[in-house]
Structure formats: C-alpha cells, structure tokens
N, C-alpha and C positions, 0 to 999 in steps of 0.2 A: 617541729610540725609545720609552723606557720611557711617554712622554704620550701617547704612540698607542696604547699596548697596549690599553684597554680596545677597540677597534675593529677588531681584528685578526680576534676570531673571527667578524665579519661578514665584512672587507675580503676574509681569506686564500680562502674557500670561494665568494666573489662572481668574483672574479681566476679561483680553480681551475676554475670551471667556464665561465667564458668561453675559459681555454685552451683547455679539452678540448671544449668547440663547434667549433674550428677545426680540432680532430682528428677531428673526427666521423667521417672516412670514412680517418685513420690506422691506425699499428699501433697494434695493441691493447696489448702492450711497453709504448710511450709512453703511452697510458692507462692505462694501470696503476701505472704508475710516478709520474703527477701525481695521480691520483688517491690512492693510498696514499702520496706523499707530501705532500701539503696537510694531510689527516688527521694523520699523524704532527707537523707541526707545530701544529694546531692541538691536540695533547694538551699540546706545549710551552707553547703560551699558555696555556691552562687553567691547568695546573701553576704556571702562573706568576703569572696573576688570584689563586689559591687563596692565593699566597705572600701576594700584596699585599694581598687583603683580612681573613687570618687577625689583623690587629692590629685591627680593628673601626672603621676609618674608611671613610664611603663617600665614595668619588667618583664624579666623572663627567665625559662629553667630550661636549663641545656642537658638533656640526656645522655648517662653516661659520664659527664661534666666533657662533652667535647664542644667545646667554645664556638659558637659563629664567627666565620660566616661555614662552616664545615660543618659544625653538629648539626645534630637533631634538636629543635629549640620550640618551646611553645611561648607564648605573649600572650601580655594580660595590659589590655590599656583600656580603657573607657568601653570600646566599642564591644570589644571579646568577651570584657564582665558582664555587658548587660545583655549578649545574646545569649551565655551562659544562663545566666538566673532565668530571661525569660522561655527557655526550655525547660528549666526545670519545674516554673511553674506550670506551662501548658501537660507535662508529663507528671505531675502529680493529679491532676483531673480527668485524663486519659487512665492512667492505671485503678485509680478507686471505680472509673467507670468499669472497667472490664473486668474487677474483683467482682460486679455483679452475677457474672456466668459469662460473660462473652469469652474469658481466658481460657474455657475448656472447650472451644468446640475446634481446638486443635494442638497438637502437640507443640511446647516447647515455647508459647507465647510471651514465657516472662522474659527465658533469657535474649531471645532476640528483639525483643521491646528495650531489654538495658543495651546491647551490642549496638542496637540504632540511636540509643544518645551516646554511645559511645563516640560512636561515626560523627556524629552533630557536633558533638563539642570537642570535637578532634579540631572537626574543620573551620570551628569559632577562633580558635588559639594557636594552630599551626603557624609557624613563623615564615617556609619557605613553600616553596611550590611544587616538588616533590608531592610532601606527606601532606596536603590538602585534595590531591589527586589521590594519595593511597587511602584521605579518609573521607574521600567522597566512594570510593567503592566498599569502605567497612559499610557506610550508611547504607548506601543502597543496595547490598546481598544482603543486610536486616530487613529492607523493605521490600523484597523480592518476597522473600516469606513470609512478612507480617501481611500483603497483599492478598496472600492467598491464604490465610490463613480462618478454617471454616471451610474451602473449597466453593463449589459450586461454578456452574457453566458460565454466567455472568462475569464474575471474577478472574476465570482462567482466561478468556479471553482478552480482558481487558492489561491480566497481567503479562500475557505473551507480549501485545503491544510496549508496554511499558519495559519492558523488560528489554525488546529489542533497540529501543530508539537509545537508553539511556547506556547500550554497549556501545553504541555506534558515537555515541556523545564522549563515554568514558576512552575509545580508542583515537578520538579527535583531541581529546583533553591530553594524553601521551602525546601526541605527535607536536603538539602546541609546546608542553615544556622540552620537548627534544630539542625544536626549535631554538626556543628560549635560551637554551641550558650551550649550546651551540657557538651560539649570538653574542654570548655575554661570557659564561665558563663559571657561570654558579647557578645555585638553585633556592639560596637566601634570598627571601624576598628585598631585604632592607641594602642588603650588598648589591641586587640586581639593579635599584633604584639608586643606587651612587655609580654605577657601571655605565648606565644609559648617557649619565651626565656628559660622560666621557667618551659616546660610541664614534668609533669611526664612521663617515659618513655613508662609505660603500655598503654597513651593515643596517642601516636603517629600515630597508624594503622587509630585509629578513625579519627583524624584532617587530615589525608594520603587522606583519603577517601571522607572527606567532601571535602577536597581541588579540587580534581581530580573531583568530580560530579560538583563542580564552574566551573571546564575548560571545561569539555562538555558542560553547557549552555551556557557560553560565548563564547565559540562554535560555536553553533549552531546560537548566533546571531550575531555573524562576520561570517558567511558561509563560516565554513575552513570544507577541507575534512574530513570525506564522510558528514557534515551535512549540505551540501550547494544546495541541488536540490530543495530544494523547491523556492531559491532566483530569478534564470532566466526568468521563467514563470512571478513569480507573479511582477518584477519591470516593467517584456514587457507590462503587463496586466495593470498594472497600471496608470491611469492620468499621463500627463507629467507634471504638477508642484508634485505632489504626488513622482512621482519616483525620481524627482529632489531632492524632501528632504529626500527620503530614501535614498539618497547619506550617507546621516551621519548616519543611523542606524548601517549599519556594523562596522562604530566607534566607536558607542555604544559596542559593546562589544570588540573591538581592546584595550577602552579604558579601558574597566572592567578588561581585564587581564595586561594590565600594572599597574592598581593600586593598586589591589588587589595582582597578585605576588610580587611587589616590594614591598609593605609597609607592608604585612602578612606573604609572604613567601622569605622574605630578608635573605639578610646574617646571620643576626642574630635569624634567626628562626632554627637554628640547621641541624639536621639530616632531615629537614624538606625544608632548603632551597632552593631556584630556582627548588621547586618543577616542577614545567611547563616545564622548559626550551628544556628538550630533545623531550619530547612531541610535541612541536608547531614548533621546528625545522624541524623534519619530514613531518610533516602534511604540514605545508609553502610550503615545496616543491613539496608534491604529489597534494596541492590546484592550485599552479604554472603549474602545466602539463596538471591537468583536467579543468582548466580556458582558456589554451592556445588550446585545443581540441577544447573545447566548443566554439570559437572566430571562428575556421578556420571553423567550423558547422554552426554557425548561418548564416540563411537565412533571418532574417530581422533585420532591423538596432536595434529598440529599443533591441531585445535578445542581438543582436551585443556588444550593450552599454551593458547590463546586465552582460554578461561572463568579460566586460575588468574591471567591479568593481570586479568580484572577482579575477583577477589578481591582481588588486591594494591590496585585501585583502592576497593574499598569498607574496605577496614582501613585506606589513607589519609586517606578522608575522613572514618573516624571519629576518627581524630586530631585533624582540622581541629573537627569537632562537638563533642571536648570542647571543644579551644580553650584548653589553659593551655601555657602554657612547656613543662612537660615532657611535652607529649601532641605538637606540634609538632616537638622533639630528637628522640622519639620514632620517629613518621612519618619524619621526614628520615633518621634511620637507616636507617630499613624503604624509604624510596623507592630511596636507591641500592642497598640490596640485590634488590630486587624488577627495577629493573628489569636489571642486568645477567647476574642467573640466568633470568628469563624468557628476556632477550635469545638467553641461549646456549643454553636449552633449542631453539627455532625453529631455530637450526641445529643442532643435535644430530638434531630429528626431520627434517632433511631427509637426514642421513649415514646414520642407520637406514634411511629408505624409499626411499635409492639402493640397497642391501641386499637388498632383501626381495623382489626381482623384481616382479610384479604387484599385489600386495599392497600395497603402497607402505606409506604409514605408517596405513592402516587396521588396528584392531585386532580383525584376523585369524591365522587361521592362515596364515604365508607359508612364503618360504625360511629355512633356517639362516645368520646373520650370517657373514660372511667375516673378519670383523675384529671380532667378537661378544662378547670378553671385554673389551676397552678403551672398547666401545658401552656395554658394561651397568654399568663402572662407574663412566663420566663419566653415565649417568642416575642411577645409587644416588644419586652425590652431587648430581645436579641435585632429584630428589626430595627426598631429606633437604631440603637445604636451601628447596627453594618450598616444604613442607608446614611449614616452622615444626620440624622436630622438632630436640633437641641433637644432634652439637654445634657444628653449623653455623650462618650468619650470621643466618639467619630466623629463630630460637628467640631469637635475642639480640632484635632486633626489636619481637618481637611479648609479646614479655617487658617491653622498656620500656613500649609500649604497656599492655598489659595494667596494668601498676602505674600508670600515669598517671588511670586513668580511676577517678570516685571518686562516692559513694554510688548511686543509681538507672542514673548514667553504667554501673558497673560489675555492677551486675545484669543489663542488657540487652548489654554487650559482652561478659563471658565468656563466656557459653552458645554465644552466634551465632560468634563469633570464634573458639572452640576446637571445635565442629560444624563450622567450615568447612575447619579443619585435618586434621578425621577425614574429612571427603571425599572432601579433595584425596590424602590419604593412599591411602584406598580404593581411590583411580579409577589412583593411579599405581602402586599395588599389581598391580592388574589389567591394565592397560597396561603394564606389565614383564617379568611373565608368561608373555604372550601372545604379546609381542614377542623373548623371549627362549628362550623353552622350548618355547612351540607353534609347533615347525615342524616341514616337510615337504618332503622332497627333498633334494638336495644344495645347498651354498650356491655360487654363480656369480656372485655382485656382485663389480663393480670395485672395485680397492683403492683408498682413498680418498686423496686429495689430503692434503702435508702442509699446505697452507695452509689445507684445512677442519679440520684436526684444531689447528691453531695458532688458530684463529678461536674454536672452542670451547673449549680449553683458557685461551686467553684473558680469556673469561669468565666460565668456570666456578670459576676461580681466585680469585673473588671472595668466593667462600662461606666459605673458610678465612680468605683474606686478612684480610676484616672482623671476625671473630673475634680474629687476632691484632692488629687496630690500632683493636681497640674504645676502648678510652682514649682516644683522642689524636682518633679520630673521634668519638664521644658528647660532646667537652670542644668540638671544633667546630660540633655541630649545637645544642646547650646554650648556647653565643653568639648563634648564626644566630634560636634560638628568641627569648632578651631582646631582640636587634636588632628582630625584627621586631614583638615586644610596644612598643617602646618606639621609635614612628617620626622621633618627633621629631629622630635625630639625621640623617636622610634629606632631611627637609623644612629641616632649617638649610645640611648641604652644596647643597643643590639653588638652594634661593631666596635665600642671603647671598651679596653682592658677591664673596667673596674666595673663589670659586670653585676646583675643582683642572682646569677647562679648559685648551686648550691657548692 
C-alpha cells in the first residue's frame, strides 16, 4: 500500500466522484457522507505524504511502470507534500461547510467538489509538463461548475468572464509546452532541466519564449498584475464553500512558478536562468498597490475577502522575486497561512449575510446579528490575523518575509508591504463597524448551522495554531526552501535506474 500512497490523492477523489455521479439523483445523506468522507481521508493521506517526505528524499510513481523520462510520473518532495495536506485541510472545512444546505441548491456538488481536488493535487505532484496542463483543465471544468453552482445573474456573468479568460490562458499554456516540447524533445520536467544545460545556443530565443508564455499563464492563474480582474467578481459571486476552496487556486499557479522556474529555469539552465525573477518582482509589487486600492474600494465583505487574497498573492510573489532560501521558507510560511484564514474568512462572510436580512453582506446598515457576539469575534481574529498584525499567524509571516528581503529588495518591499497592511487594517476596521454596530431593527436571522460554525472554526484555528507550531513548521518550509534551491537531488531520483517506482 505504502508504493501507492503517492497516487492516492489523485485516485481517492477520481473514485469519490464517480461514486457520487451515480448518486446523482440519491439521498443527499449518502452524499454527503462520501463526499466528507473521501475528503477526511484524503487529509489522512496528506498527513501521511508530509510523514514521508519530511526526511528530504524525493520520490515518485511511474504510471503503468513506464519509467522517466517517458512515463507518466507523479513526485513527492517537501514542496508537493505540503501543498497536498494543505488542500486537504482547507477542503475539509469547505465541505462540513456546505453539508450545512449550501450542497443542494444545485445538482452534482459533491462530485465535482472531489474532481476539483482532484485537478489540484494532480497539479501539486505532476512530474512533467504535459499532465500539469491536463490537470490544470481537470481543475478548472470542476470550477467552471462549482462557480455557477446555485445559478443566479451575478454568478453567470462573472462565470462567463472567468471562463473565457482562463481558455484563452489554457490555449496559451498548449502552445508554450508545444514550444517547449519542440526546443528541447521531452516533456519531463527533471529531463527538460538537464536538456537546457546542454541547449544549442540558436535554441535559446525559442525556449526564452516558451518560458515567458508559462509565466503569463501562471499568471494569470495566481492573479498577478494586470491578469487579475477577473478574480474579485467572480470569488464575491461565488458559493461560500466554493470560494473557500478557490483559496488554493491562486496557489495553483504560485505553485506552478516555483516549480517550474526552480527545477527548468535553475542555475544550471544557463543564459536562460531565473528566467522569471525580474519579471515577478515588479509585478508583486504593482499586484500589492492595486490589491491594496481594491481593499480600501470594496463595499462588500465577500469582494473585501476577494482583494486581501490577492494581496496574499502579491506578498507571495514578492518572495518568489527575491528568490533566496529564506524569502522562499518565507512565503511557504505566509502561503499556508493566507490561504486557510482567507479560505474561512469566505465562509464567515457568508454566516454574517445569512444574518443581516436584505442587507446581505453589503457594507450597509442592516439587521442586528442573531448570534452577533461569536460572528464578531471569529472576524476580530480573522482580521488580526489577514492584516499581518501580532499575535497571530500573519505577522509571523510577513515578519520572515520582511527580514528576508535585502538591500534595494528592502526599500521597495517595506513601504508597499506594510501600506497594504494599513489598508487592509482600514477597510476591515470599517467593515466591522458597520457590520456589527450599524444596525437597525430587530435581528430575525436563522440560527446558524453547527456544521457552518465547525467549517469556520476549522479554519480559523489556523491563525493560533501556526503561531504555536512555528518551529517545527519554519524548520520544514527551510528544507522545502534548500530542496528546491538545490534540484539536483529531484533530477537524480527522477532520471537514475534505481528508481522508488512501483
């Protein structure tokens, strides 16, 4: 069993959602119960990835046993484990949430909620460049319908949007490994990064190119500037367990450009190396101003929540733009914290704007909360903790960061980076307020579900948690960070005979 594990968190959520196809028109009981429990075991397997690769060997399992650099191959090193586990915890608190009634007001919501971690943790473990593009499209026709899932004019418009941009992304991402696959004559990532070593020089411009058309999709699906306007609309529009786990999308491709420039466009890729670097430095920061705009702009909470994930996503990629070790440990710190306090934020503001009668979660005057004291202080601590301040998980965070970045790096990241903290500070200042103090009438919202208050308390628990398991987690994201400085030990497991296949 234990030479299967690494392809569980594909298999278990591919199975789970073929079951629940055939439930389609079951009790919902029964959906719910395979649905939350596949999830529950897929936090098992995480848990378990995390065990095996905390000693710093990578492996991997060759489909079919066709060997790399040819097979089909998934990898499991530091970096893969821990985006693994942490989707599966943001997706155990996304599904208890939507056990509350949100999973019926549309057909089919469990199996394409498993088919979307399917996609995710395809794309955490994919070894070549091929099936990271094939499972960047599983994810995204899950999230094509879990967008619209409930209907309504709001959402359909915002999903047409999203829908078209991220073809036109998915038909650029083709043409980049065409490119690639052209340039070089494989599509193993670890084989493309010993190929570079070696390129002919006439081939450079080409590989320059395909490279550079990978960092605009991934791009595009971490919503760094200017490709990020279609993100706000449609995560406001979106179900709140749905937006809760499009928390991890924008990792999805945080995660695509750490892999991909570290292990293809490394040191040892020549004239060719840290291709990105300068690129994503800039951007980071112009995505950090127009995130912090967009924060002080919004006028309702779910947008609200929308703008401070893409701050999370522009303080990531300024990590990526220093580029040393510990700007990398860094980030990876701030990734899982950012994305599980977002994730619970998105259902938090949906337990509020069940509350508030008409009002919804606009930042109006509405109703008085029903349940209004345990609302206002799962947001204190949601706030504390997204705006960076002590003594929550985010200050720790933005704290490594902050010391990571060093001479011109650190003139232009403090100012931008601690202004966007006073923003977001502002805007949830204001949004607290308004939502807790400016009402009117008597309060008459239904008492909330305990499986939404399990859902968010779930997550919200991360903000402490991270605080007290800073050690032991900064000592594994500090591995994850040398691992991926130093690929070589990826390209020896991937390409020597004596593989750990099965």
């Amino acid at each position: 069993m234990s030479s299967h594990l690494i392809v569980l968190p594909v298999v278990l959520p591919l199975v789970a959602g073929i079951l629940l196809l055939f439930q389609r028109q079951g009790s919902v009981r029964v959906k719910r119960l395979i649905g939350a429990g596949a999830t529950l075991a897929l936090l098992l397997v995480g848990i378990a990835l995390v065990a095996r690769a905390a000693g710093g060997e990578v492996t991997y399992y060759a489909l079919g046993d066709w060997q790399p650099p040819f097979g089909i191959v998934l990898v499991l090193d530091r970096l893969s484990a821990l985006m693994v586990l942490l989707t599966a915890v943001l997706a155990v608190g996304a599904v208890v949430f939507a056990c509350a009634g949100d999973d019926e007001r549309g057909s089919n919501f469990h199996g394409l909620f498993q088919w979307q971690l399917m996609g995710i943790n395809g794309a955490f473990l994919t070894g070549d460049l091929f099936n990271l593009f094939v499972f960047f499209e599983v994810l995204l026709l899950a999230s094509y319908a879990l967008l619209l899932h409930g209907g309504g004019k709001e959402r359909i418009m915002s999903g047409v949007h999203y829908v078209v941009l991220n073809l036109a992304g998915s038909s650029l991402f083709l043409i980049a490994v065409g490119i690639l696959y052209g340039a070089t004559g494989t599509l193993n990532m670890a084989d493309m990064a010993m190929r570079l070593a070696e390129l002919p020089a006439e081939r450079e411009g080409l590989v320059m190119a395909g490279g550079l058309m990978l960092l605009v999709v991934f791009g595009l699906k971490a919503a760094i500037l200017p490709l990020y306007f279609w993100l706000p609309k449609a995560y406001a529009a979106a179900p709140a367990p749905v937006a809760a786990l499009f928390a991890i999308m924008t990792k999805v491709g945080i995660y695509a450009i750490l892999r991909v420039y570290s292990l293809i466009f490394g040191e040892a890729a020549g004239p060719l190396a840290n291709l990105e670097q300068a690129w994503v430095w800039w951007l980071s920061l112009g995505t950090l101003v127009a995130a912090a705009i967009g924060v002080l702009a919004a006028r309702d909470l779910r947008l609200l929540v929308a703008y401070l994930v893409l701050v999370s996503v522009g303080t990531l990629l300024a990590g990526i733009g220093i580029g040393t070790p510990a700007a990398v440990s860094a980030l990876l710190y701030y990734l899982v914290h950012t994305t599980l306090i977002t994730g619970g934020l998105f259902l938090l503001a949906e337990m509020i704007g069940a509350q508030r009668g008409q009002a919804g979660t606009r930042l109006v005057k509405g109703r008085p909360l029903r349940q209004g004291g345990w609302l206002a202080v799962l947001f204190f601590a949601g706030a504390i903790a997204v705006a960076g301040m002590p003594p929550l998980s985010g200050a720790i965070g933005k704290a490594l960061l902050l010391a990571a970045a060093e001479g011109m790096e650190r003139a232009w990241l403090w100012p931008i980076l601690l202004l966007s903290g006073l923003a977001a500070i502002i805007a949830l200042s204001r949004a607290g307020s308004t939502l807790f103090w400016r009402s009117t009438g008597e309060a008459d919202g239904q008492r909330l579900s305990h499986r939404q208050w399990f859902g968010v308390a779930w997550l919200m628990a991360a903000a402490p948690l991270l605080v007290v398991l800073a050690g032991p987690l900064v000592d594994y994201t500090d591995a994850t960070a040398k691992q991926l400085a130093s690929p070589e030990s990826l390209t020896r497991a991937l390409l020597n005979t004596e593989g750990d296949a099965p």
